[in-house]
Each structure stands twice: as C-alpha cells, then as structure tokens.
C-alpha positions as CSV (number, residue, x, y, z in Angstrom):
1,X,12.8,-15.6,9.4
2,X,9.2,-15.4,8.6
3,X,7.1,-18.7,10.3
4,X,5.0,-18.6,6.8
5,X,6.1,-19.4,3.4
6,X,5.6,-17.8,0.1
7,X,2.8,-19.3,-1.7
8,X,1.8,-18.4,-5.5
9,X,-1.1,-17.4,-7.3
10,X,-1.5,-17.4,-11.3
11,X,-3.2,-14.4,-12.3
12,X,-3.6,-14.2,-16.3
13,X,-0.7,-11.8,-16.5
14,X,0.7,-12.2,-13.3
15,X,2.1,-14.3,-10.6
16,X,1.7,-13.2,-7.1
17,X,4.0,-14.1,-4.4
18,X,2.1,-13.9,-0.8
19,X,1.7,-15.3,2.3
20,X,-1.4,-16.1,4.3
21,X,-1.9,-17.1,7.6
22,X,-4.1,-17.3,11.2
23,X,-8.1,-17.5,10.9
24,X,-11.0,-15.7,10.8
25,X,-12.1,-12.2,8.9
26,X,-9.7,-11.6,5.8
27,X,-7.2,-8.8,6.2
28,X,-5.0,-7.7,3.3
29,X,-1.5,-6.1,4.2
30,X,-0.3,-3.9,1.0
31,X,3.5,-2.9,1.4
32,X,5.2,0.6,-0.1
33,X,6.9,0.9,-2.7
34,X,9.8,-1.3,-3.7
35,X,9.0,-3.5,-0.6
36,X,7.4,-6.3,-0.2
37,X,5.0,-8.8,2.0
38,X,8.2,-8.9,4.5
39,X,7.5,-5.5,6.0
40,X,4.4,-7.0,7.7
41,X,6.0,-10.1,9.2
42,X,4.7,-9.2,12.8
43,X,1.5,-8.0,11.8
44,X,0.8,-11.7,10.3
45,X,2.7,-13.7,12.8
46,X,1.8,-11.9,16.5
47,X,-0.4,-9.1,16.0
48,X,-3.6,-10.4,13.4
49,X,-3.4,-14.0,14.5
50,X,-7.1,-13.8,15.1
51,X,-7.7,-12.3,11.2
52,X,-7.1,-14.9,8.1
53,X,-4.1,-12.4,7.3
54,X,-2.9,-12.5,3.4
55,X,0.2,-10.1,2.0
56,X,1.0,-10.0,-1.4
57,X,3.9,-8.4,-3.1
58,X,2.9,-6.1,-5.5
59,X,3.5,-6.4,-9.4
60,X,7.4,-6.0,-10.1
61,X,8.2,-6.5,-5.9
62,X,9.7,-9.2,-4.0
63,X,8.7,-12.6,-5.6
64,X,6.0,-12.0,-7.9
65,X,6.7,-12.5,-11.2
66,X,5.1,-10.1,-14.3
67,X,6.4,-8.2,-17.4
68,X,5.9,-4.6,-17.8
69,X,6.6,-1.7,-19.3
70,X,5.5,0.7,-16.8
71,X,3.7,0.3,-13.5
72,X,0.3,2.4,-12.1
73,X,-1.0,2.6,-8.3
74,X,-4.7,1.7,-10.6
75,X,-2.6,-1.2,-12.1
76,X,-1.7,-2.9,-8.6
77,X,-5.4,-2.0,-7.2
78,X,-7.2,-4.5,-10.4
79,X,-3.9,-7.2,-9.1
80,X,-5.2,-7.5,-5.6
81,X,-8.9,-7.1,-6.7
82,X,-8.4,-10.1,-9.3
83,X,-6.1,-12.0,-6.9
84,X,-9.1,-11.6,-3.7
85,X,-11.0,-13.8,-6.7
86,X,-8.3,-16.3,-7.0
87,X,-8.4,-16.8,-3.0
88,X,-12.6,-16.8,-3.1
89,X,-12.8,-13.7,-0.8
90,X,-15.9,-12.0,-0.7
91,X,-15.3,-9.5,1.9
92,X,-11.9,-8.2,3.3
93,X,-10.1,-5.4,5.3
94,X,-7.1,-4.1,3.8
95,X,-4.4,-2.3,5.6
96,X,-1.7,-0.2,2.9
97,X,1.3,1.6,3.6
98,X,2.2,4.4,2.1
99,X,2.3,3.0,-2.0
100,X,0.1,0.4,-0.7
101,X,-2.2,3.0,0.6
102,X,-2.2,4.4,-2.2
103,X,-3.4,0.9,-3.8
104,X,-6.0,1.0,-0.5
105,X,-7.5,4.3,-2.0
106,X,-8.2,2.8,-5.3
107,X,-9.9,-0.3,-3.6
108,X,-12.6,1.8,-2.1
109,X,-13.5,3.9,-4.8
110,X,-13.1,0.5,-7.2
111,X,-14.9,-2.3,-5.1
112,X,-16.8,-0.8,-1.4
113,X,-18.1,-3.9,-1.9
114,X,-15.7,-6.2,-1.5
115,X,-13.8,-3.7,0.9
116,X,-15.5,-2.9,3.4
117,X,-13.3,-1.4,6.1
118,X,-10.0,0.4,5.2
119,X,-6.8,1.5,6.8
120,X,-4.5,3.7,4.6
121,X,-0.7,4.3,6.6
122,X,0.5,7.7,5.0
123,X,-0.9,7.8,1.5
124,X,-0.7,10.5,-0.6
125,X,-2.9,11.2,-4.2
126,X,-0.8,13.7,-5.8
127,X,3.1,14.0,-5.9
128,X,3.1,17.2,-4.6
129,X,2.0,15.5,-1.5
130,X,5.6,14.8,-0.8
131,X,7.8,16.6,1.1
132,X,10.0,18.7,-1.9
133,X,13.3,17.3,-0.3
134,X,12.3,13.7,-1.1
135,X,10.6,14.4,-4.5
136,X,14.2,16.0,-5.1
137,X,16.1,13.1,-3.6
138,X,13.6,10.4,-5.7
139,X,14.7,12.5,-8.7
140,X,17.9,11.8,-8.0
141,X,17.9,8.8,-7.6
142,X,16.3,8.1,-11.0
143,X,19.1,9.7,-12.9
144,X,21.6,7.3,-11.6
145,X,19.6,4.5,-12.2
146,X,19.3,5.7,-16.3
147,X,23.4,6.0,-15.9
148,X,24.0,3.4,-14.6
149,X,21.0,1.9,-17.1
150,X,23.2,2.8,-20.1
151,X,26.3,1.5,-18.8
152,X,24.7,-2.1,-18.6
153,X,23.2,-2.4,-15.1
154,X,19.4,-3.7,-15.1
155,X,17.5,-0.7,-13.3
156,X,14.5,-0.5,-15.2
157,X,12.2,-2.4,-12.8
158,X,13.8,0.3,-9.9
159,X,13.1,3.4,-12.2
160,X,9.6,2.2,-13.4
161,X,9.0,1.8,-9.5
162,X,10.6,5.4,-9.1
163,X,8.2,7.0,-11.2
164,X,5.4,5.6,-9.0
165,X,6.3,8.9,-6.6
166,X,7.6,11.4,-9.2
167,X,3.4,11.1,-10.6
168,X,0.3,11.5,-9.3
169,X,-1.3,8.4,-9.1
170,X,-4.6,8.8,-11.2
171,X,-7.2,9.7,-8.6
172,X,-9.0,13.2,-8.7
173,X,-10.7,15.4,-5.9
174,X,-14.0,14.5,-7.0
175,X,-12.9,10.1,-7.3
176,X,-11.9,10.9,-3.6
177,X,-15.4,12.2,-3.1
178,X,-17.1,9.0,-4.6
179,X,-15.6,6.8,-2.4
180,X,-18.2,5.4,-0.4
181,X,-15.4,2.5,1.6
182,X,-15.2,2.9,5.4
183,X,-11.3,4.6,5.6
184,X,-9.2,5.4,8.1
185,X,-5.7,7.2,7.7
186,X,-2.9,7.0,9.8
187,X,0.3,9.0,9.2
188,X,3.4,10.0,11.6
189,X,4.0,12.8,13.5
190,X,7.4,13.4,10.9
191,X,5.7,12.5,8.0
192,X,7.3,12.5,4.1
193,X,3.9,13.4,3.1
194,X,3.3,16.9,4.0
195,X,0.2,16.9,6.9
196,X,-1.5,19.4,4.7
197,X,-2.5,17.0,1.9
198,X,-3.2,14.1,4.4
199,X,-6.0,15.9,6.0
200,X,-7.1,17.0,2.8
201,X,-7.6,13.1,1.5
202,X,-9.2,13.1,4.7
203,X,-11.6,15.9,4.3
204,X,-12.2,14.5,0.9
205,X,-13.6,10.9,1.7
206,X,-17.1,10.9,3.1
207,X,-16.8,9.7,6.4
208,X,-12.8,9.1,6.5
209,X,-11.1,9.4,10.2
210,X,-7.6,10.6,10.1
211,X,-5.3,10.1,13.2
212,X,-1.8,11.0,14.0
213,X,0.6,8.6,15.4
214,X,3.4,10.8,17.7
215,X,7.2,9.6,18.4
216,X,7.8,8.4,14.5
217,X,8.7,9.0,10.7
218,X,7.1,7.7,8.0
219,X,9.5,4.7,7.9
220,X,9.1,2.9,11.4
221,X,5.0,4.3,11.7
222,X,3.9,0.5,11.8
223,X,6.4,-0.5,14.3
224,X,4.7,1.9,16.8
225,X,2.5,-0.1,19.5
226,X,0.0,2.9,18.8
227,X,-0.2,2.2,15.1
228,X,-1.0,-1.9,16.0
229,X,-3.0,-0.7,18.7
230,X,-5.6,2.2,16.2
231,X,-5.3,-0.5,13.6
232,X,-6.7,-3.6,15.6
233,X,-9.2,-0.9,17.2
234,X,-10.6,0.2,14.1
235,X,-11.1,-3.4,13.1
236,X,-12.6,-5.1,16.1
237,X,-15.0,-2.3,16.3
C-alpha cells in the first residue's frame, strides 16, 4: 500500500485524483493507458524522494472523476497543463509511459516553457507504431467490450480508452519538428512499439536522445534499475 494518499484537484470539467510527495524540483509521473498514478508507487516513495514528485490519473483512470464522450492524448496534455496551474508550478519535469508519453510529447510541443526537461518511456505518434499483433489483439478486445456493451455491461469508459491505440494521436511529422522541449526516450529492448518508429520520433525532435533499456518488455521497462538509473541521470544533470 502506497505511504501517500490520494488528494483531489477541481479542474472546471474535471477532478483529478493524484498524489504528491518528497521536496525539491517538480517531477510529473504520467501513467499508460488504463492505469493509473499506482504504477509509479516506487518512483514517488524510494527513487524521487529528493524531487517534489506529483502523479495524476489521467481523465477517465483510477480516481479522477470527468464525463466524456470520447477521450484524446491532446485532451489529457491541456488536464495536466491546467492542473500544473492549480498546484502553482512554474517549471516541472515530466516522466510518461507509454500513453503518458504520449501525453509528454504534447507537453513539449504545447508548453517548453513550463516543461523544461522531458522523459517519454516507449511512446508512439502514430498507431502504426504498434506492433500489428497488438493492434490486432486491441481490436479485439474492443469488439467484446461493444458485446458485452449491448448486453448491459458498462464498457464504454474501457472502449473510449481502447480507441486511444487503434488512432493516431493528433501529432504530425512537422509538430514533432517544432518541439523545442529537452526529450529523452527510453523504450525496451522487446518493445510493443516497433524500434523503427521510436527512433524516428527520435530523429524528429531537435535535440531528442533515445536510449534502449536491455533484459525487458514494454510492460516491466520502469522496473528496470537501468530505466531509474537513465532517468534520475538525465535529471540531475
């Protein structure tokens, strides 16, 4: 069980669930998709004791509370943008995984400013990004979830969030170019996002170092001492 408890903030259309802890430079933890501010439990708790760590759940995850009719990557990037105003921070490093690096691409092209230094854990701009087994497997997935839909069950939040990796997520070659956020990616060495279009986000983003972490998948990469280890590097430099 997590040391830190949820806390709220009212955003005009939303309420955020997140926790916040330790002192010192503001770090953001983004989760994926249809996770939440769990996933980063350690990070908050051992490793970024020294950062004034906050991790928000994401419209339509864990405990925040919204209603929509569909959701965006560009949709969750103006949430943590407008909740960073609630919380009076000026400055702060952010540190997504995979849908929440999506979200961290969207923060440096949208606010540098506020942004300044960026870690993005296996994003991917386009769905064709994906590995076709798991685009076929998240297609799958949302035909059940419309059965089982129409025979009463309440899905729609888990399609909706579905959908997030069946589209692209609204960022072009040339927004990728205009970025002008210090980024670096990470992604595993057995990656659902094909290495290909990770080195091309790479490639993309002026000045954006891309490393790969060896020995893991794209579900345990931020359990990997190397991940924690590139991460509080690229920070503390």
């Amino acid at each position: 069980m997590s040391q830190f408890e949820t806390l709220y903030a009212d955003l005009p259309d939303l309420r955020i669930a997140y926790r916040e802890g330790g002192r010192g430079t503001p770090l953001l933890f983004l989760h994926g998709n249809s996770e939440s501010k769990k996933i980063f439990a350690g990070y908050q708790e051992i490793h970024f004791k020294d950062f004034r760590t906050l991790a928000p759940d994401s419209r339509g995850h864990g405990q925040s509370r919204s209603r929509d009719d569909s959701y965006t990557i560009s949709r969750f990037s103006d949430d943590v943008i407008a909740f960073c105003a609630a919380k009076d921070i000026k400055k702060a490093g952010v540190v997504g995984y995979s849908d929440g690096g999506n979200i961290a691409l969207f923060l440096g092209l949208k606010a540098p400013h506020l942004f300044t230094k960026i870690v993005a854990v296996s994003p991917n701009y386009l769905a064709e990004g994906i590995s076709a087994k798991w685009l076929k497997l998240f297609r799958a997935a949302v035909k059940l979830l419309t059965f089982l839909g129409r025979l009463g069950f309440r899905t729609r939040k888990s399609i909706m969030r579905f959908m997030l990796m069946l589209n692209d997520i609204g960022l072009s070659d040339d927004d990728l170019r205009a970025i002008r956020a210090d980024i670096k990616i990470l992604y595993a060495e057995k990656d659902l996002i094909h290495e290909e279009h990770l080195l091309k986000i790479a490639e993309l983003i002026p000045g954006c170092s891309i490393t790969r972490i060896s020995g893991c998948n794209h579900f345990n990469i931020l359990n990997k001492r190397e991940t924690i280890e590139t991460i509080r590097k690229y920070f503390l430099a």
